[in-house]
C-alpha positions as CSV (number, residue, x, y, z in Angstrom):
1,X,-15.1,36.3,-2.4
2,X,-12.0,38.1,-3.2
3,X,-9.0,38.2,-1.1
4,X,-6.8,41.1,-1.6
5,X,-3.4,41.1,0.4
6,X,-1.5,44.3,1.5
7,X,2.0,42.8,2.0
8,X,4.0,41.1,-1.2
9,X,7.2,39.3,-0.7
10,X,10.5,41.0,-2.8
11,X,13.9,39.8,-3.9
12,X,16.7,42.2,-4.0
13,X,18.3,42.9,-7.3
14,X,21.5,43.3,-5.9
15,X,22.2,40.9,-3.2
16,X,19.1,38.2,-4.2
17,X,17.5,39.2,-0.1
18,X,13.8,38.5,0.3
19,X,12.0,40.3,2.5
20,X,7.8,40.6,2.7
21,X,7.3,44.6,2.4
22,X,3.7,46.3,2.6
23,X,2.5,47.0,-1.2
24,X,1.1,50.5,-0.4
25,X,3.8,52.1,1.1
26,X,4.3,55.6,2.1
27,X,8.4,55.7,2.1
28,X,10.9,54.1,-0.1
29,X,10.7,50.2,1.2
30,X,14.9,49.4,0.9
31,X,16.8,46.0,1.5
32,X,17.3,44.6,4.9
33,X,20.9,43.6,3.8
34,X,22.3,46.0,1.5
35,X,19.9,49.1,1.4
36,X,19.1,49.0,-2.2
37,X,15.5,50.1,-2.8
38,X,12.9,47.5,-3.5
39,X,9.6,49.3,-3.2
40,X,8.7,53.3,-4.0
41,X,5.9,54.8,-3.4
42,X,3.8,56.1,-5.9
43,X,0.5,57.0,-4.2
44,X,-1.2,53.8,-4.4
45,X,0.3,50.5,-5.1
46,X,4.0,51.3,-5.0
47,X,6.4,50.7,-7.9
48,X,8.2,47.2,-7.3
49,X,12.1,47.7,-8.2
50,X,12.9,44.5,-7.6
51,X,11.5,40.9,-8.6
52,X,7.8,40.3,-7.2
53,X,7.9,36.8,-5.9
54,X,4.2,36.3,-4.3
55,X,1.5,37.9,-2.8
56,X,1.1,36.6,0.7
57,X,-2.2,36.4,2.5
């Protein structure tokens, strides 16, 4: 069985935050702390801006 996940978990290029964002999102996902953007959407999967760190079930 494959397990597929919807949410990964981000760090902040700028200000080293991580947050746990959806992966398919529909706005720009931006930083909790300092607004940068770490997720944009891209009709699908989004494109990560900042470091993937995991996939979280």
């Amino acid at each position: 069985m494959v397990h597929t996940s919807n949410f990964v978990k981000v760090k902040c290029p700028d200000c080293q935050n991580e947050q746990v964002a959806f992966k398919r999102p529909a706005t720009p996902v931006t930083c909790h702390v300092c607004g940068s953007t770490l997720i944009k959407p891209k009709g699908g999967n989004g494109t990560v801006k900042g470091q993937l760190l995991e996939v979280v079930d």
